[in-house]
C-alpha positions as CSV (number, residue, x, y, z in Angstrom):
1,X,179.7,187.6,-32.3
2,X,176.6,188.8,-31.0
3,X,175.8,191.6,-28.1
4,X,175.1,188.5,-25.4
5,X,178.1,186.6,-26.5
6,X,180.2,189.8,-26.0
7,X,178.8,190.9,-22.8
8,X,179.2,186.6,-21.6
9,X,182.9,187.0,-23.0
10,X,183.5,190.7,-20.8
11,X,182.2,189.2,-17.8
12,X,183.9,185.8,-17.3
13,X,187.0,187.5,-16.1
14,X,185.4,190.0,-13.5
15,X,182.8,187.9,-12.0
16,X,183.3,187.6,-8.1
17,X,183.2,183.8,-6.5
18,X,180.7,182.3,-4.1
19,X,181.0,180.3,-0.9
20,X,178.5,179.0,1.2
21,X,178.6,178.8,4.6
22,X,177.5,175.5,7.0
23,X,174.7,178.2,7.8
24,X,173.0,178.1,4.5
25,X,173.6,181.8,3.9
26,X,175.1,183.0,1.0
27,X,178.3,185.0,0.8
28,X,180.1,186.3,-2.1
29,X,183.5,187.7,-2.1
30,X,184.7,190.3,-3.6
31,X,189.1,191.0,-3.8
32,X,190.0,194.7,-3.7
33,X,191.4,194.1,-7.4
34,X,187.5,193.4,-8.1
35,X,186.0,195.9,-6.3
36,X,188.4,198.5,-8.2
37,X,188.2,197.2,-11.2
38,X,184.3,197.3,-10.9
39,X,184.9,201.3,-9.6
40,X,186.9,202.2,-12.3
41,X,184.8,200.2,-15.3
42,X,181.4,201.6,-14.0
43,X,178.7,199.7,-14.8
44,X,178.1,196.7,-16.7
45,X,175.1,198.3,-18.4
46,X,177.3,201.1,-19.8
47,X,179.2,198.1,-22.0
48,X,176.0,197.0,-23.3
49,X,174.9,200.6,-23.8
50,X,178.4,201.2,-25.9
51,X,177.3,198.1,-27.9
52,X,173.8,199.4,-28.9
53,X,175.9,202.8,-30.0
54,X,178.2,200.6,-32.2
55,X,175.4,199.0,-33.3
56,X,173.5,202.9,-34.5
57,X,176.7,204.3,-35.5
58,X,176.2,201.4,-38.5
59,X,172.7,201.1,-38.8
60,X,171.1,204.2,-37.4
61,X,169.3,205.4,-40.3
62,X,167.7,202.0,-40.7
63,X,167.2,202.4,-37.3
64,X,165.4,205.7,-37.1
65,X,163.1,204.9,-40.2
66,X,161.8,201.9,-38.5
67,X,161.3,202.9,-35.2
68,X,160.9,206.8,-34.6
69,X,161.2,206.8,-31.3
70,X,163.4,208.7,-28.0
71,X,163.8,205.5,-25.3
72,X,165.3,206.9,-21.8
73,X,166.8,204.1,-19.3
74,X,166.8,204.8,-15.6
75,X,169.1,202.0,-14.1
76,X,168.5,202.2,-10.7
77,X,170.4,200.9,-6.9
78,X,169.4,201.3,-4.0
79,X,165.7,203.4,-5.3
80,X,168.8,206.4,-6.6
81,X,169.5,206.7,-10.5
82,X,172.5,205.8,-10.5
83,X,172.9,205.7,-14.3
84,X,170.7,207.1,-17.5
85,X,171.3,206.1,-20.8
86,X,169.3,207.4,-24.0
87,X,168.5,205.9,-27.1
88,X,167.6,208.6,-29.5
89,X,165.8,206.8,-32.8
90,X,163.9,209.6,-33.9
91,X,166.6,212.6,-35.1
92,X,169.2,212.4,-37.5
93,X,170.7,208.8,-37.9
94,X,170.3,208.1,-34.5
95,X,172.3,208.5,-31.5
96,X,172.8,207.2,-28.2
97,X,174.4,208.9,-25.3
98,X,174.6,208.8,-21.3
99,X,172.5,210.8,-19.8
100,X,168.6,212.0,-19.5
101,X,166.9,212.5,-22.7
102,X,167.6,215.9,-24.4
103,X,164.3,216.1,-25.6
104,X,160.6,214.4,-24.4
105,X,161.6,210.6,-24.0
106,X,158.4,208.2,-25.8
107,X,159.3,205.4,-23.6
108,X,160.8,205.3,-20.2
109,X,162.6,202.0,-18.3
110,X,163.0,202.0,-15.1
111,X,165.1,199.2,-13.4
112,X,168.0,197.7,-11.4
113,X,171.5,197.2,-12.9
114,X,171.1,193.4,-11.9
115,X,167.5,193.4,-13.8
116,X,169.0,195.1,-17.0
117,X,172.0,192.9,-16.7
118,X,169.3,190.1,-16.6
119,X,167.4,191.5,-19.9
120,X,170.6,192.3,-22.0
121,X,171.9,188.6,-21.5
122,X,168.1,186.9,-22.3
123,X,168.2,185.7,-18.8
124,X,164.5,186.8,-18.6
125,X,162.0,187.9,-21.0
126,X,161.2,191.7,-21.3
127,X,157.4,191.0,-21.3
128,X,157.7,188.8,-18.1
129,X,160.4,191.2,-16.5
130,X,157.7,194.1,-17.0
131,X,154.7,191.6,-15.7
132,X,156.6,190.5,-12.2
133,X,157.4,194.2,-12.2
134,X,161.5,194.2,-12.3
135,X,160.7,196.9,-15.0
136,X,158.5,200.0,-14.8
137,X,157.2,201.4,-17.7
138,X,156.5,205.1,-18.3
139,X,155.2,206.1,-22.1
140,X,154.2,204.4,-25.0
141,X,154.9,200.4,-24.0
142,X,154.0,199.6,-27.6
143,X,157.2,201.3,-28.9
144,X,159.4,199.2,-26.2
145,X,158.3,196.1,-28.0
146,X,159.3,197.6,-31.6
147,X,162.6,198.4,-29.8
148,X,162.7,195.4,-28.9
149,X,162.0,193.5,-32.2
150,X,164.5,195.6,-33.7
151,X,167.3,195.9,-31.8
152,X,167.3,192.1,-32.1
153,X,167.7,191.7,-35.3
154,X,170.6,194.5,-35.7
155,X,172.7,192.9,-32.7
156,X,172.7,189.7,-34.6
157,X,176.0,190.7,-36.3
């Protein structure tokens, strides 16, 4: 199963439903069961961000000889970090962890939890999230499109 199945799979039991007023405004609701549940998982980025580890824990040397690269995620709510995650391709056989980068990131993202959540399921493009500006780039944007590329084609399995 690959990482967008998984996530798909993860969600379907948590997602809140939606009703819609005569008024044309959108409401959605939320049980207290949710909202806990939601507390107490964290994010949904922080599941797709344990997937990617899985996913260097088998293949990080692969990983690190291809790319070569530190990539630091700043998801964002609100205009407060609220969540970092890095994605260390450059030492060792690769590591990913929760927090700023321990050393000089090549590549920063900086985005919402709903644009990431967006991103991580292929509900929009990378290039055309960057271009409409739901993601900020800091660094070398070159490297985010290796990332890209290869993370890909390890997630497959």
């Amino acid at each position: 199963m690959n990482l967008q199945m998984k996530i798909k799979e993860k969600n379907k039991a948590s997602r809140p439903t939606k009703s819609n007023p005569p008024d044309g405004t959108a409401v959605t609701v939320v049980s207290a069961s949710d909202h806990a549940s939601a507390n107490a998982d964290g994010l949904q980025s922080d599941k797709i961000f344990e997937e990617i580890s899985r996913c260097v824990h088998k293949t990080g040397d692969q990983l690190v000889s291809k790319v070569n690269a530190v990539f630091q995620w700043d998801i964002m709510d609100g205009g407060k970090i609220v969540a970092q995650w890095t994605l260390d391709l450059k030492t060792g056989s690769g590591e990913v962890y929760r927090g700023a980068s321990r050393k000089p990131a090549n590549t920063m993202f900086i985005l919402s939890e709903h644009d990431f959540m967006e991103l991580a399921l292929g509900k929009i493009k990378p290039q055309k999230a960057f271009l409409i500006g739901k993601v900020k780039v800091k660094g070398n944007l070159l490297l985010s499109h290796k990332l890209e590329t290869i993370l890909k084609e390890y997630m497959k399995g």
